[in-house]
C-alpha angles and dihedrals in degrees: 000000000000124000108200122204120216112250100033130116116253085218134051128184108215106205098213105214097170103111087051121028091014089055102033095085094043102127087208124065119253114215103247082234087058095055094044093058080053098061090037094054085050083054094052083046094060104254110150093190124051124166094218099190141309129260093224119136118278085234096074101023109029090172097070094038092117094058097123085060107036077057091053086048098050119123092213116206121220105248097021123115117219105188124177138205121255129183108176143009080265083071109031081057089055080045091061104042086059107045099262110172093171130052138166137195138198133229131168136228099214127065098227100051091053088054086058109030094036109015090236142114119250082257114038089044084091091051078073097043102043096074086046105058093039096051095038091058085043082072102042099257118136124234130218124176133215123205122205131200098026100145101030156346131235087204103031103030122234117359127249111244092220089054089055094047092048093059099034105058086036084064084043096057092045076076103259104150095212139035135198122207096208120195092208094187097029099237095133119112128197098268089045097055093046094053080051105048094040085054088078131080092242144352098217084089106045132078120186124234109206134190125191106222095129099023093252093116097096097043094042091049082054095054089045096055098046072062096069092257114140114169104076120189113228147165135229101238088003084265117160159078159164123296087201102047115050089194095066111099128182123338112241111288111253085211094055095047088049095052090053086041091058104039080052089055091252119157115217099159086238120131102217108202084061092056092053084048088060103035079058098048090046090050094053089056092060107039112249144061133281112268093210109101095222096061094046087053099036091037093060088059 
């Protein structure tokens, strides 16, 4: 029985990000059947949003490197999203020569971590987003933005709000219509969210990105919905990094978001019993168990 909380939202959006950011740091390649099964069984779940792959270059993310034909294998389901992830023109061209109707691109908040993540500058980071935006709405693609780092820093320490709200509403006005405020190394805490969020000029636009490193995902997606956000990244198992910060552990685990969703009354469209099925049969495929709680309780019976 569901025990609903005043202030909160009755429907959430969960921004499914496995196939991408939950498989991009897997050692071991993954068969590009295999992944699209993945994204097929999300879809059978109920998921309307699912980050497929990236079109980085298979230098820096070999896992990904068979984006252009998991995409041609894709079954893909009427009313169901399929973004990708694109970092430069480089990608967004790959994007348009496949169909793509959904991109999304990543900044970062700190000026270390774009020097190493994006070999630019805090600044001139936007000189490499700003033809892509533009050329990608040209065509009709929307454009949603992720920010790292926004909480902290593994080189630079915690990470100043203004900073966070600089880069953030520039990638807004490049025209993205959503960001997420991502806590890479998951470092972030509730009041902390909440100081964050309510930074912004309005949450309408915004979506959190949340890794457990230090158990605080749960209780920081809370605080960020008593903020009015409703579109909440997540990830099938809680599997999941960044290839650029070694500090950066599992994504939130969609199970485990759904489980607190449903015990508040919120409604997300997921079956939930289909997503731990998943989450088993994914784990069994690489070798070790799901780290979410909730598939590792629900998945023994």
């Amino acid at each position: 029985m569901p025990y609903p909380m005043r202030g909160l939202p009755q429907q959430v959006t969960i921004y499914e990000v496995g196939p991408r950011d939950g498989l991009q740091n897997e050692s071991a390649v993954i068969p590009v059947e295999v992944k699209a099964e993945f994204i097929d069984r999300l879809a059978d779940a109920g998921h309307k949003v699912i980050e497929a792959t990236s079109f980085v270059h298979p230098k820096w993310v070999p896992q990904l490197a068979d984006a252009d034909e998991l995409l041609r294998r894709l079954h893909r389901r009427t009313g169901v999203r399929y973004p990708v992830l694109v970092p430069n023109e480089r990608g967004l061209d790959r994007a348009l020569e496949l169909g793509v109707d959904e991109i999304a691109i990543f900044a970062s908040a700190t000026e270390t971590f774009a020097a190493k993540n994006l070999n630019r500058s805090l600044e001139s980071q936007f000189d490499m987003f700003e033809p892509v935006v533009a050329r990608a709405l040209d065509n009709g693609i929307k454009v949603r933005a992720y920010v790292s780092m926004c909480f902290g820093d593994p080189w630079e320490g915690p990470t100043p709000i203004a900073q966070v709200v600089s880069v953030g509403e520039r990638l807004l006005g490049l025209g993205c219509y959503q960001l997420s405020l991502g806590d890479t190394i998951g470092v972030g805490t509730p009041g902390h969210v909440t100081e964050l969020i309510r930074a912004f000029r309005s949450p309408d636009r915004l979506a959190v990105h949340f890794h457990d490193t230090y158990g605080q995902a749960l209780a920081n997606t809370l605080a960020a919905l008593h903020c009015g956000v409703t579109t909440i990244d997540a990830s099938t198992g809680g599997i999941g990094g960044c290839p650029y910060a070694e500090s950066a552990t599992g994504n939130l685990a969609t199970e485990d978001l759904v489980w607190m969703l449903r015990g508040l009354g919120i409604e997300t469209g997921l079956d939930l019993s289909k997503l731990v099925a998943t989450s088993t049969w994914l784990a069994e495929l690489l070798g070790r168990p799901s780290p979410s709680r909730v598939v590792q309780a629900l998945s023994k019976g």
